[in-house]
Every structure is written in C-alpha cells, then in structure tokens.
N, C-alpha and C positions, 0 to 999 in steps of 0.2 A: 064574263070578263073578256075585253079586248083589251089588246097590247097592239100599238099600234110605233113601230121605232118612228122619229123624225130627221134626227141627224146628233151626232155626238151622240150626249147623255139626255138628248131631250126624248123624251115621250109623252103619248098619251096614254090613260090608262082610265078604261071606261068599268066602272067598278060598282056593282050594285043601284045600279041607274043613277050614279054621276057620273062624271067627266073632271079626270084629273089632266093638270099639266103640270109636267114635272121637268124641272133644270131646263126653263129655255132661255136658248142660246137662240137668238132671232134674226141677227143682221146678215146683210148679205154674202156673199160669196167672198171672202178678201180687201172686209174692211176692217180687221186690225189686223198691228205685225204679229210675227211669229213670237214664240216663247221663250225668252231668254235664257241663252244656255240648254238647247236641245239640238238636236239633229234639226235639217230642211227651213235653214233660216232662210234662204229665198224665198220659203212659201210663207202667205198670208193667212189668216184664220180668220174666218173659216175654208177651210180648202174646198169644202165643194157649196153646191146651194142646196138649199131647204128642194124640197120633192114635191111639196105643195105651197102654195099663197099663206104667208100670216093669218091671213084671214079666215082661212078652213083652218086652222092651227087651232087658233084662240075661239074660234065660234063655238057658243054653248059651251066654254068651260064653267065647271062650277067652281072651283078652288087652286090655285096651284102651289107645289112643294117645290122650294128649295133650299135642295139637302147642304149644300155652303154658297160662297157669294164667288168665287173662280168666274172669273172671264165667261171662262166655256161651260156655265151651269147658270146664268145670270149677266146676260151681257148688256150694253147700254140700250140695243134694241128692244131687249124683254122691256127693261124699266121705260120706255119709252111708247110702246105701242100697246101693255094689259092694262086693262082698265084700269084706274086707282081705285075704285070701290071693292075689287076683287079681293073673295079671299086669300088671304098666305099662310101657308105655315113655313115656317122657316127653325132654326135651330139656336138656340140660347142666345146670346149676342148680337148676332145677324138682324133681330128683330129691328133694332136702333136703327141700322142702314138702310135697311129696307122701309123702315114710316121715311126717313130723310129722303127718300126718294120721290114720297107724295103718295105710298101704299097707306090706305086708311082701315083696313081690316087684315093683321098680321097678327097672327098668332105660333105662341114658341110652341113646337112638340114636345109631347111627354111619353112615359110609358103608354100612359091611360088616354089620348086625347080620343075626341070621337066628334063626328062630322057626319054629320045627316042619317047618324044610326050606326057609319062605319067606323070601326076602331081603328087607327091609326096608331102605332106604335113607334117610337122612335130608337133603331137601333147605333150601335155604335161603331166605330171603322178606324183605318189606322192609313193614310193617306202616306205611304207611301212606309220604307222601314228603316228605323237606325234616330235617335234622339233629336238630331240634327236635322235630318231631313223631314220630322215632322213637327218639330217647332217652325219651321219656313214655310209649312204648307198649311199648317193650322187646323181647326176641330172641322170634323165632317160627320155627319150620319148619312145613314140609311131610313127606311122605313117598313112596317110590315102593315098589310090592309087584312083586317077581317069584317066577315058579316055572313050571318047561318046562310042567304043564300047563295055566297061564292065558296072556290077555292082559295087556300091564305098564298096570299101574294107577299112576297120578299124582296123589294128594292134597295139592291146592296151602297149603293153609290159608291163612291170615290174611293175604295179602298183597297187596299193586298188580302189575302188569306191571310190570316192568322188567327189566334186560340179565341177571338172574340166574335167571328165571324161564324166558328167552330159552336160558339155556345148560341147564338143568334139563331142557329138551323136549330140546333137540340133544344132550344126554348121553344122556339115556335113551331118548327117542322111545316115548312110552307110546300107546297104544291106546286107552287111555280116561283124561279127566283131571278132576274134580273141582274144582271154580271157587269158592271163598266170593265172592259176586257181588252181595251185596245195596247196594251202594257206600255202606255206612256210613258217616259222615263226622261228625267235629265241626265245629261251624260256625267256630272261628279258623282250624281247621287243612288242613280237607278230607277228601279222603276217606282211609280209614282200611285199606279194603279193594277188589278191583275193582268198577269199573264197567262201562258197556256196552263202550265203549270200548277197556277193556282186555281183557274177553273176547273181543272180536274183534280182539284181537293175537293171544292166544292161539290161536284160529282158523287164523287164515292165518300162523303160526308153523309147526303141528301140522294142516294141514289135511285130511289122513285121520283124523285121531280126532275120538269123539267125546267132546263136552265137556258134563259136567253141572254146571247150577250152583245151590249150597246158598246157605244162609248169608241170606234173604230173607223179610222181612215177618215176622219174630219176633222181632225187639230195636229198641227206641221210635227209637232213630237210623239205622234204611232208608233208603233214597233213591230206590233202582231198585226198582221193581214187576216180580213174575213178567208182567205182561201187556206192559208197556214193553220190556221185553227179548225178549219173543217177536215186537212188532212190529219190534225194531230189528233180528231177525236176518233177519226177513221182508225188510226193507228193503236188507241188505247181500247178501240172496242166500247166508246160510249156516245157516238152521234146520233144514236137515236131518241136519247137524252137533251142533244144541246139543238138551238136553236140561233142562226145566224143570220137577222134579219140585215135586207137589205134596208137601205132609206123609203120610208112610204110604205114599208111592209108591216102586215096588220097578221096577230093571231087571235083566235077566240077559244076559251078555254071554258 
C-alpha cells in the first residue's frame, strides 16, 4: 500500500495493484473564492497549487472515490480534466450529479462493494456537529479497503469524531487510517471537520494504527496547522502514531 497526500482531501491510494484517486480537487491555485462565512476571505481556494501536474495525478488511475460532491473534494477541474469512461464510486444520491456531468461509469458504495478483488466498504461520518449544521452540509462517508494481501485501510473523509466513527474502528480495526484534520470550521457553526482533539480520540480508539492526516492549509477556512498538530501529538505522547504529510508526500505500508 502507498499513500501518497496531493492537496486538501485529495489522494492517491495505490492498493493491491490499483491506483485509487480519491476527493480531487484539481484546479489551480486561486481560482475559486473563498468559503462563505469562514475566516481568510481575502484568500482564494485553493490557497496553494497541486505539487505535481494533473497529469501524473490522474495517470494510470484505475477508479476514483468520491466521498461527497464539496467544492474541495470534486471541483469543476476534477469533472473537467478525468476521463468520462473512468470509474466512480460515489455515495447514494451523488451518483445523479456525477452521470450529469458526462461520468459514464459511476457506481453507489455499499457495505459489500468490491472492485478488482478489493472490498470497499462504505462507512459513515457526521460532517460537521449540532442538527443545523448538518442538514447545511449534507450526507458524507468515508471508506474502508480490504484484500488478504494488504493492510485494511480507513479513509475517514469529511467528518468530526463521534460514536460512529467510534464504531467504524471497532468494526473494522484498520491499520492505517486517514484523518481529514484540518478543523475547518464556519465561524456560526464550528468546526466542520476533525481537530486535534478529535484525532486524538481517534488515537487512543485505534492505538496500534497508524493515523495520517490530510485535509490541511489548502482551503481559506483551516484552523489547525500541520506544525500545531505535530506539537499537540508531541505533547499527548502519541506522534509516533500520526503522520503529517506534507503535499507530494508518499508513504508505503
């Protein structure tokens, strides 16, 4: 298995000799505005650029997931530059938007889904906390990968800790788990995604695996800095655990 961060929530994830791509956000550096109602409205999204060309991005993917349809997980560049024959899997509804796009092989996830051998499991996440702020932000999963000859990988996507996140580790008990961790946050509402806080639930949840986490200092409403969370893990005695890639940064497990 590689994990390979790209920017945001994008990655690649080379997984029992596929090549997944997952949540891409593709266009350039600061061509849409900022997020309504956040902190750093002067800044554009994406704030920084991709680390590499599109083109090494998307070469030899075999499939790409995405876990909802947000700006910053699906942007007009993605639908504009991955092939249309490509596979998709996408999450219940999503599907519609995504054929309307001109995608002609999109498939909803399920418990059971399986793709080239590998099982794909679709878990569930809570995008942000409080009734309000997640009827506004709408349904989101994650995803879990198995296959006898990897580690079970946990791609949490878009969500807070909470008792479903909780039951996601204790069903599956993944080896390595993927954290969107930048604790994005509107300022009525809060945060939108985890924080430190909550990756160190996730920690000592799952405290043999390890946790890496995306999703940081590429969309104008950040909160937690790569270097913040490296101290905070310093500080709770579990960095040996997490994993804080930079953009373009690859690990192999």
């Amino acid at each position: 298995m590689k994990i390979t961060q790209i920017r945001n929530a994008t990655i690649v994830v080379e997984y029992a000799n596929k090549k997944f791509l997952i949540d891409p956000m593709l266009a350039e550096k600061g061509t849409y505005p900022s997020f309504p109602g956040t902190i750093r409205q002067d800044q554009n999204n994406p704030s920084v650029s991709l680390p590499t060309s599109v083109d090494d991005i998307i070469s030899g993917v075999d499939a790409v997931i995405v876990t909802h349809l947000h700006l910053d997980h699906f942007d007009e560049a993605a639908q504009r530059l991955l092939p249309k024959n490509i596979k998709m899997f996408v999450q219940n509804e999503d599907a519609k938007e995504v054929q309307n796009t001109g995608f002609q092989n999109v498939e909803v996830l399920t418990k059971d889904t399986v793709f080239e051998g590998i099982q794909l499991v679709k878990t569930r996440g809570e995008h942000g906390r409080g009734e309000e702020l997640l009827k506004l932000m709408g349904e989101v999963c994650g995803v879990v990968f198995k296959h006898p000859s990897e580690k079970i990988l946990y791609v949490a996507g878009d969500t807070v800790w909470y008792e479903g996140v909780q039951e996601e580790l204790d069903t599956h008990k993944p080896d390595i788990i993927v954290v969107n961790g930048g604790d994005n946050q509107f300022i009525e509402y809060g945060s939108l995604i985890m924080g430190k806080k909550d990756i160190y639930e996730v920690h000592k949840a799952a405290p043999n695996a390890k946790v890496i986490s995306v999703h940081m200092e590429a969309v104008n409403h950040w909160t937690l800095s790569r270097e913040e969370l490296k101290n905070f893990s310093k500080e709770k005695g579990f960095s040996i655990n997490i994993l804080v890639p930079e953009d373009g940064e690859s690990y192999t497990f």
